[in-house]
C-alpha positions in Angstrom: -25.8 -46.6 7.2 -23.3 -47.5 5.0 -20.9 -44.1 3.6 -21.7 -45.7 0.4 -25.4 -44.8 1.1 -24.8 -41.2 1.8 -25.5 -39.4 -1.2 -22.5 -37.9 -3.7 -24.1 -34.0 -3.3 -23.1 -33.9 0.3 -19.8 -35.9 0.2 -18.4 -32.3 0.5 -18.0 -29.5 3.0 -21.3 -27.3 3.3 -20.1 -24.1 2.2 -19.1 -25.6 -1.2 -23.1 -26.0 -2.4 -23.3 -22.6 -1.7 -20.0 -21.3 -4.8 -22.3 -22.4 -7.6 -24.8 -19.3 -7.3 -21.9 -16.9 -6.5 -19.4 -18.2 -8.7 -19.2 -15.2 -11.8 -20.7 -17.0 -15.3 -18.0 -18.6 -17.0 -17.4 -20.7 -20.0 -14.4 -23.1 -18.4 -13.1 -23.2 -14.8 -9.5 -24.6 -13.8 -8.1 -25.6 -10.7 -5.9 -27.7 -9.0 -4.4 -29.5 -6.2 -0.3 -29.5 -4.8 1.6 -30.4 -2.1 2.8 -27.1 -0.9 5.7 -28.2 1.2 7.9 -30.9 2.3 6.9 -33.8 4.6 7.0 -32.3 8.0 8.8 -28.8 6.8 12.0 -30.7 6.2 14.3 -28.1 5.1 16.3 -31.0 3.3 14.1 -32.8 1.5 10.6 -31.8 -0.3 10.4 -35.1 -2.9 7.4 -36.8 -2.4 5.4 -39.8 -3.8 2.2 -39.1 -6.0 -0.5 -41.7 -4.9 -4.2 -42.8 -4.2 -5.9 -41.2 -6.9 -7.7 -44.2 -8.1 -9.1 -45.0 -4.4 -10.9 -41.7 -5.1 -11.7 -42.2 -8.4 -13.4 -45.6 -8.6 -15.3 -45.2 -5.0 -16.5 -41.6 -5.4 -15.9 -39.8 -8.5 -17.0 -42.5 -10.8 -20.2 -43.4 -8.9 -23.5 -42.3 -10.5 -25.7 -39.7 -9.2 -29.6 -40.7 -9.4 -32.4 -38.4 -8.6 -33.1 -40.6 -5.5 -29.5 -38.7 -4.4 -30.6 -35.2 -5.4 -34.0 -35.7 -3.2 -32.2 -36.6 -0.4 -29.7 -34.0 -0.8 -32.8 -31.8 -1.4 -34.3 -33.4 2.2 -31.5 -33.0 3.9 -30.8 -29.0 3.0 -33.7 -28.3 4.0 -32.8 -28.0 7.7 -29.0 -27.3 7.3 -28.9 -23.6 8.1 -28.4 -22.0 10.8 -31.4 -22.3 13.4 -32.3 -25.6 11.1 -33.3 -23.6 8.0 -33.0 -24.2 4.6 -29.8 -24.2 3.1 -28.4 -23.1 -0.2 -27.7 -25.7 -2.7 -27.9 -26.0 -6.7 -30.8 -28.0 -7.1 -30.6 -27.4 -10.8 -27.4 -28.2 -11.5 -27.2 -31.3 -9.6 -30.7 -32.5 -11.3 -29.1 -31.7 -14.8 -25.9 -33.9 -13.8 -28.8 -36.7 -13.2 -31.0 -35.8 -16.7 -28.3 -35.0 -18.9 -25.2 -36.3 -17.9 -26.1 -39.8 -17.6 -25.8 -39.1 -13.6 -21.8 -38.6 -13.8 -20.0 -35.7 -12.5 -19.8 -33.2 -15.8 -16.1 -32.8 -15.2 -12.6 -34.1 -16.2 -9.8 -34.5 -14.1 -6.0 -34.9 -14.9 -3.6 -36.3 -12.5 0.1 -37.7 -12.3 0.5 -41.1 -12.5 0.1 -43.7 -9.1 3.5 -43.9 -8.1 5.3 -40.9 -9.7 8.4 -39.2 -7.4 7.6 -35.4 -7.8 9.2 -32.6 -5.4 6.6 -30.3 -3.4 4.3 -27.9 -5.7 4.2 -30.2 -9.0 0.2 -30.5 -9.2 -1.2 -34.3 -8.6 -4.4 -33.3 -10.3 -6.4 -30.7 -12.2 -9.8 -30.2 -12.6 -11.8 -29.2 -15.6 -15.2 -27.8 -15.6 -16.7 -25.9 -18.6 -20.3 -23.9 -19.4 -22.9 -23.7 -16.6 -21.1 -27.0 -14.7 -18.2 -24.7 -14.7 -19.5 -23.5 -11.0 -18.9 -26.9 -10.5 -15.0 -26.8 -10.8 -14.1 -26.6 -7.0 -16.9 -28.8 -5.5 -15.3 -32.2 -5.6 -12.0 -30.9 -3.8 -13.0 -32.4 -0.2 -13.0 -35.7 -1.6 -9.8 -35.0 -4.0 -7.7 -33.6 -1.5 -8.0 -36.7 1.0 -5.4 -38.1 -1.9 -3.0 -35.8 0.7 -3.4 -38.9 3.5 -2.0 -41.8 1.1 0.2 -39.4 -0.6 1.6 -38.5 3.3 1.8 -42.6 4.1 3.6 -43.2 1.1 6.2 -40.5 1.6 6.9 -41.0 5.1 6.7 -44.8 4.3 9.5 -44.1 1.0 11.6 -41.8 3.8 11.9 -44.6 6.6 13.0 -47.1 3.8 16.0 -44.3 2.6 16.6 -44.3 6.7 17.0 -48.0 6.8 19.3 -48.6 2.9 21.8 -46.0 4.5 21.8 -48.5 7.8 21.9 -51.2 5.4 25.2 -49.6 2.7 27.1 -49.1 6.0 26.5 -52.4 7.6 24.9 -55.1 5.8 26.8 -57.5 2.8 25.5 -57.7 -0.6 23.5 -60.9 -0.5 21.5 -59.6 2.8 20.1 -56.5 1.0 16.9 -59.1 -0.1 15.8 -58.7 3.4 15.2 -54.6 3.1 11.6 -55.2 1.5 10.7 -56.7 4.6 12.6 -54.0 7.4 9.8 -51.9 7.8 6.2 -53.8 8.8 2.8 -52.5 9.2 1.4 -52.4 12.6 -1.3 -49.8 11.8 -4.6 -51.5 11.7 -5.6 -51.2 15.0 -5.0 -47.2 15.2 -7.2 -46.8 12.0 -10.3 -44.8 12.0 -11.5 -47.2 9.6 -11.3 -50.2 7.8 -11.1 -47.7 4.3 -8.1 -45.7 6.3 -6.3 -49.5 6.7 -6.5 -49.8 3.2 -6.0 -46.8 1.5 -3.3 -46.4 4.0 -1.9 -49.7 4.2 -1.5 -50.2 0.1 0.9 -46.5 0.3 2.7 -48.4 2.7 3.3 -51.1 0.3 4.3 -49.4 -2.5 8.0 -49.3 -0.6 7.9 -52.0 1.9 6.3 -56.0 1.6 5.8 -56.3 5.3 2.4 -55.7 6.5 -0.1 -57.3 9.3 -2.9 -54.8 7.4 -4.3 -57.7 5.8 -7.5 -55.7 4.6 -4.5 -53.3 2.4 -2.3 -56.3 1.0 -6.2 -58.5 -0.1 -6.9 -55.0 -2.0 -3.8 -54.5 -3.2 -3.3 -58.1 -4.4 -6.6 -58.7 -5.6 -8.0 -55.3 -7.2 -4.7 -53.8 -8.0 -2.2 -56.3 -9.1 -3.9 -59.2 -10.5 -3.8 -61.4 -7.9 -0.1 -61.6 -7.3 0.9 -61.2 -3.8 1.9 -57.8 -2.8 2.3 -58.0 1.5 3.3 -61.0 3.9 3.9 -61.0 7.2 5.0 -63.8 9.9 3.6 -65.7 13.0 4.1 -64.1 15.9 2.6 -64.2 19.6 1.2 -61.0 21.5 0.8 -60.7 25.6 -2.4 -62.8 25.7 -1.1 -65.7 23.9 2.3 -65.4 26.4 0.3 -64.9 29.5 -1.9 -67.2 28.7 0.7 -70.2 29.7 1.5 -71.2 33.3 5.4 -69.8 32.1 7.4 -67.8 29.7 9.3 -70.7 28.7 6.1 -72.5 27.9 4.6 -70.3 25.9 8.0 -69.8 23.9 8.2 -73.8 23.5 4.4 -73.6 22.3 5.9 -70.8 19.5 8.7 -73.0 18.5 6.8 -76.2 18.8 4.5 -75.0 16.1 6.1 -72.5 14.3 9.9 -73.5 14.6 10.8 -74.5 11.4 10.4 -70.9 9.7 10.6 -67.0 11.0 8.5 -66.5 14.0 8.3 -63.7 16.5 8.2 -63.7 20.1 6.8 -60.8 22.4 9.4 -60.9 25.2 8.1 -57.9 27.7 5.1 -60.0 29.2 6.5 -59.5 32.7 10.3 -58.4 32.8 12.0 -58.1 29.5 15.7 -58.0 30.7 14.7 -61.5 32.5 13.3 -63.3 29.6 16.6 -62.6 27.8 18.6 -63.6 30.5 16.9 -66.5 31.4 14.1 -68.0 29.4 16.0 -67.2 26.3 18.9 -69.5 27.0 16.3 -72.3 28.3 14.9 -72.5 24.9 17.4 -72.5 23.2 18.4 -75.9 22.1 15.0 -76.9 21.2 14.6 -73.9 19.2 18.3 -75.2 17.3 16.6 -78.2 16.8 13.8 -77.1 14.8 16.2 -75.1 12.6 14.0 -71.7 12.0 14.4 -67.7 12.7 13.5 -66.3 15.9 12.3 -62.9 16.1 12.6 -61.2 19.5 10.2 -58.7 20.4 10.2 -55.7 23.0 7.2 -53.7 23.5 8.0 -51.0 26.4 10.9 -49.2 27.7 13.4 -47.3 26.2 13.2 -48.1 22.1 16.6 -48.2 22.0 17.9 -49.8 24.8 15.4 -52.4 24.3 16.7 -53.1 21.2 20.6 -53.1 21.7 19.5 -55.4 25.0 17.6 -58.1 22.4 20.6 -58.0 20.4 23.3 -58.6 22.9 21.2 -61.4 24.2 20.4 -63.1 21.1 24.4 -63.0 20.4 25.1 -64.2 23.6 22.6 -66.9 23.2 23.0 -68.0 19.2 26.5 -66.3 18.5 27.2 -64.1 15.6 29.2 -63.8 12.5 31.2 -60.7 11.0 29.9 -59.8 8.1 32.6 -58.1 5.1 31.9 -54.6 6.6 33.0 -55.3 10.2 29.6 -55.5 11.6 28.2 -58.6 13.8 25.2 -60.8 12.2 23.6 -63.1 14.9 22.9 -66.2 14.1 19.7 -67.6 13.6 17.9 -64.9 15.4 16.5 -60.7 15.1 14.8 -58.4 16.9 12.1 -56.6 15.7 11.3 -53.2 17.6 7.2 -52.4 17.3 6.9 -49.9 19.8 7.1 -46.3 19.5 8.5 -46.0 16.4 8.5 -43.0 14.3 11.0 -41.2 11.7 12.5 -39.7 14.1 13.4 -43.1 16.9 13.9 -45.1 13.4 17.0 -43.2 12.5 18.1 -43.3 16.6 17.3 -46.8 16.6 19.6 -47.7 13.6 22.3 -45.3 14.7 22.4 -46.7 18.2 22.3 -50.6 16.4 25.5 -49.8 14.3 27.7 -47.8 16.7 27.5 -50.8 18.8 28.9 -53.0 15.8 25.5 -54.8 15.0 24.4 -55.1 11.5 20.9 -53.4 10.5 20.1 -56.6 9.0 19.4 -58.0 12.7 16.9 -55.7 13.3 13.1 -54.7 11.7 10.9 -52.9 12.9 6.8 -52.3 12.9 5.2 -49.1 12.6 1.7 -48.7 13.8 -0.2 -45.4 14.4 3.3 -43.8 13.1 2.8 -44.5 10.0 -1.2 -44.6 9.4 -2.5 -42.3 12.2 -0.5 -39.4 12.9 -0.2 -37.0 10.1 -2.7 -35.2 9.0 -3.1 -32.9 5.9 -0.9 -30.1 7.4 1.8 -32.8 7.6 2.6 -31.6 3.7 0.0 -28.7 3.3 -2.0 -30.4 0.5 -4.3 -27.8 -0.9 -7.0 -27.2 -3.7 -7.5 -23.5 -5.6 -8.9 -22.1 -8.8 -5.9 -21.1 -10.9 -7.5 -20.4 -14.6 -11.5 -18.6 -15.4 -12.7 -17.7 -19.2 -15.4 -15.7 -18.2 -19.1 -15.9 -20.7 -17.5 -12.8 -22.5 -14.4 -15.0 -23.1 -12.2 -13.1 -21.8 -9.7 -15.2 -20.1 -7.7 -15.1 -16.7 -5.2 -16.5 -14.8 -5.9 -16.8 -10.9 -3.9 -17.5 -8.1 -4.0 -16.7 -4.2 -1.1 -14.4 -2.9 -2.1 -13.7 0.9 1.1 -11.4 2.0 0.7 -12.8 5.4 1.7 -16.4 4.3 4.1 -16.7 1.4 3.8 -20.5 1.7 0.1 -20.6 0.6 0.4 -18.6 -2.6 -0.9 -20.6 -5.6 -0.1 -20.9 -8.8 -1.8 -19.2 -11.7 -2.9 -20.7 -15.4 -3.6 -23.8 -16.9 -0.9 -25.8 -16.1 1.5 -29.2 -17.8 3.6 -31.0 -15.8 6.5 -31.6 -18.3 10.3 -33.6 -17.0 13.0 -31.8 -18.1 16.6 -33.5 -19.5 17.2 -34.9 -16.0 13.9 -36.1 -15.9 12.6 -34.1 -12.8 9.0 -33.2 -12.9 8.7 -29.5 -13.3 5.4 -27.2 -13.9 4.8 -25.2 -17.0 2.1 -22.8 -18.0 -0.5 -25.1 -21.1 -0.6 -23.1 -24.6 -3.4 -20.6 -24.6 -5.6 -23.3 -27.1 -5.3 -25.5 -23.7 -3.9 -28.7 -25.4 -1.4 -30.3 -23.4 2.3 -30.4 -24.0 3.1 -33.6 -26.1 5.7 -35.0 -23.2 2.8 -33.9 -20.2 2.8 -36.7 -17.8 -0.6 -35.5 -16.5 -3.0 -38.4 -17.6 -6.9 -37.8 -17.6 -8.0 -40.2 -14.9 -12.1 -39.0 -15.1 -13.3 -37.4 -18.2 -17.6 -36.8 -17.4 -18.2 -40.9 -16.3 -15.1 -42.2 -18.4 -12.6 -43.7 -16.5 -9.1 -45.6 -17.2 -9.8 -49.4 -17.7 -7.7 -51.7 -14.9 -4.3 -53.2 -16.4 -5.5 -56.3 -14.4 -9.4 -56.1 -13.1 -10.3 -58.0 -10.6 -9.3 -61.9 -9.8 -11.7 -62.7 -7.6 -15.6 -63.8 -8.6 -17.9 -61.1 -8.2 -15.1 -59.1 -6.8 -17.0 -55.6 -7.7 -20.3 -57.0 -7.0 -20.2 -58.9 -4.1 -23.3 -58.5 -1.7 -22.8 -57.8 1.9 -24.2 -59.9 4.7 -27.6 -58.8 4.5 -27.6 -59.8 1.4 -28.3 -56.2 -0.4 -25.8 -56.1 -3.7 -22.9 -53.5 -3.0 -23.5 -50.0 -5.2 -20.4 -49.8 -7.4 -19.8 -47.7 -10.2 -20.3 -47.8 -14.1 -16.8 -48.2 -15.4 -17.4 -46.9 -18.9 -15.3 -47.7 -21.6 -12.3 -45.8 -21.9 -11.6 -43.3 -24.8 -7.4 -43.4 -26.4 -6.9 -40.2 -24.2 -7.5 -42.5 -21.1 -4.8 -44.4 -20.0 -5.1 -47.8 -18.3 -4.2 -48.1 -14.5 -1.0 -49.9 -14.0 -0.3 -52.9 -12.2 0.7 -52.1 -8.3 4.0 -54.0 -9.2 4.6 -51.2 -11.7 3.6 -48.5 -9.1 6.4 -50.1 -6.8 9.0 -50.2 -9.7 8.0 -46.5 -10.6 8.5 -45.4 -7.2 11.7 -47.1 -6.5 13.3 -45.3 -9.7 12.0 -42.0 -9.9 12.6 -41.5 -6.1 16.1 -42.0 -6.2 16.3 -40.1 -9.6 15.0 -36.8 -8.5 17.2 -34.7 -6.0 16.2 -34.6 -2.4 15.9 -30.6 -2.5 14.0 -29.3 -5.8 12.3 -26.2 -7.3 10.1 -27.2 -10.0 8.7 -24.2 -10.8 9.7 -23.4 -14.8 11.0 -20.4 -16.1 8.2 -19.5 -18.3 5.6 -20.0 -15.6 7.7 -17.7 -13.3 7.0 -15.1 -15.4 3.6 -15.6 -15.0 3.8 -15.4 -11.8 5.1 -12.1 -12.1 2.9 -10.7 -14.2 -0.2 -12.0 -12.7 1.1 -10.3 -9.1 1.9 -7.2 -11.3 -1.1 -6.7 -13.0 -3.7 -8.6 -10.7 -5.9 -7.2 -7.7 -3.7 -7.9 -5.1 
């Protein structure tokens, strides 16, 4: 069974059908969703990049309900109990959604723009739900807070390329900083869960890098999200089958440069013994690999990361020769290394220090990131969290809600209806909304889902059929209305926009920032002072 066949009413944790009938009566429900600290509880930096809303959006959110959905739902509670009884679930409501909301989620949802550079605790959306769909407000947030996974990528992804421009100001020349968009590649693919993972994963990655072997992310990205210009490329390259495959090392390498010579290539060099392919096959190549004219990327894939690396380079040097570059620091000619193994945030930044100190150029050396950068994080990695903040009850009398648990100051939650307003700097900081709840004039929070309407694409697809292609069997793929959008919807930008955005703003904002406002301090304050804590 395909997810898309699984019906919407259950794309949510169990106990979440069960808030409707013990939710108090309310004319409007709030809530929303933060980052509550910085990537990996680094005490020097909590900026952070705002992304993957629209995966959520489009694919879920916007995906109309039909009574087929609610029977199955209905089928499927039946049993879901403990001892395989029936289970609670709002029947009612979700059949209303169906008969009188078209079959779209009675909701709207705010959220920051793809791309925006915020600091930990600015909210990335808000929810929305008024009368009887009010007790509605919180059941979307498993799906809505899976935007922490691309939001993590994308962060971790923006902090390895800071890692690598520092290595790159201290040792690299002007007219070598084009390479940088290419430093960090994506190895991921293979350590995905999924094929959805590689892509919602692999187009975070892109927003900083253009290297990627997560073709599934740069088709998406290219041909959904920016119009059909290219967005990821990568390079030929062997791996150990293609090496052991030949009777020798030096075969297979004259195979790679026979047919790939002439441009940048990359070589896997740890087959059998690493140190003795440098030493040997390397040199025994060489002139043929002159001859053809092209970049040749070395490749270790075991052993000590760094070691490996600095033992590629001093090869390579020994091999091709090297230049010195205007800072002092030694450019090989004609050849790289490129380390895929084992890297993390953490062996990136030893990698680079080790690379420099021994009077090598960053430019000589990229690297590939695989289950680093798409597999291990989770949503603890930043502490991405949903809660009720704001509740006008059916007498209207209206309050402000947060969580305040005094065992665990770092999961308090913030109260009200909130704006997300920059200040003269430009830093994204959170305000309390006026009491009428119309947003702030300068409110970068954009209404992404408004019950079935949705922003229009900046660019739509490029390809024929693109949004209703059929799968193998030939059954047409189930996507969703896309309404027309109202003035209060913006369109989606371009992804070459979302790159742009994130490359400004991040270096904008301070690496250490509270964004909490005055005004919604005091808030704070007197919700703890006068609430039922």
């Amino acid at each position: 069974m395909h997810f898309s066949h699984i019906p919407l009413a259950v794309m949510t944790d169990s106990y979440k059908t069960t808030h409707p009938s013990i939710y108090p009566e309310a004319q409007r429900m709030v809530a929303y969703g933060e980052m509550r600290q910085a990537y990996d509880k680094d005490p020097s930096d909590n900026r952070m990049i705002a992304y993957g809303i629209r995966y959520i959006i489009e694919n879920y959110v916007a995906k109309k309900w039909t009574l087929q959905d609610v029977e199955q739902a209905k089928e499927f509670f039946k049993t879901h109990n403990a001892g395989f009884t029936p289970f609670p679930f709002p029947e009612d409501l979700f059949k209303k959604i169906v008969n009188e909301h078209d079959g779209y989620f009675p909701l709207k949802i705010e959220a920051l723009p793809e791309g925006t550079a915020i600091h930990a605790h600015v909210p990335v959306y808000q929810i929305t739900a008024e009368g009887e769909m009010s007790r509605l407000v919180t059941y979307l947030e498993t799906l809505l807070t899976m935007i922490w996974y691309p939001m993590t990528v994308a962060t971790l992804s923006r902090r390895a390329r800071d890692l690598i421009q520092d290595a790159y100001n201290k040792s690299v020349d002007a007219d070598g900083f084009w390479s940088l968009e290419s430093r960090l590649h994506d190895f991921g693919f293979r350590g995905c869960t999924s094929v959805e993972q590689s892509v919602i994963g692999g187009t975070a990655h892109l927003l900083n890098f253009t290297g990627s072997d997560t073709m599934s992310a740069a088709f998406y990205a290219q041909f959904h999200l920016n119009g059909g210009k290219p967005v990821g490329n990568s390079i030929p390259a062997s791996e150990h089958s293609v090496m052991t495959a030949f009777r020798t090392e030096k075969e297979a390498m004259e195979a790679m440069i026979s047919e790939f010579g002439q441009g940048v290539f990359a070589c896997v060099m740890d087959s059998y013994d690493y140190q003795k392919a440098l030493d040997a096959v390397l040199p025994q190549v060489a002139s043929f690999k002159l001859e053809k004219g092209g970049f040749l990327v070395l490749r270790p894939d075991s052993g000590d990361i760094v070691e490996s690396v600095l033992a590629g380079l001093r090869a390579a040097e020994k091999v091709f020769g090297a230049d010195v570059n205007k800072k002092g620091y030694k450019l090989i000619r004609g050849c790289g290394v490129i380390q895929g193994d084992g890297v993390s945030y953490k062996s990136l930044g030893q990698i680079l220090d080790a690379v420099i100190a021994a009077g090598y150029s960053a430019q000589n050396c990229a690297f590939g990131m695989g289950g680093g950068l798409l597999q291990k994080m989770n949503r603890d990695t930043m502490s991405f969290a949903t809660k009720l903040s704001h509740i006008v009850y059916l007498d209207g009398t209206k309050r402000d809600v947060m969580k305040y648990p005094k065992t665990d100051a770092d999961k308090i939650s913030l109260p009200g209806v909130l704006d997300v307003i920059r200040n003269e700097q430009g830093i994204p900081m959170v305000h309390p909304r006026a009491d009428n709840y119309i947003p702030h004039k300068d409110n970068i929070l954009q209404v992404v889902y408004d019950h079935g309407k949705v922003p229009l694409s900046a660019t739509g697809s490029t390809l024929p059929n693109f949004a209703t292609s059929n799968h193998p069997n030939g059954s047409a793929v189930n996507e969703p209305k896309i309404l027309s959008s109202p003035e209060s919807l913006h369109a989606w930008s371009k992804f070459d926009e979302l790159k742009e955005r994130v490359q400004t703003e991040w270096e904008a904002l301070p690496k250490m920032f509270d964004p909490i406002s005055q005004e919604l301090r005091n808030k704070i304050k007197h919700v703890v002072t006068t609430g039922p804590f």
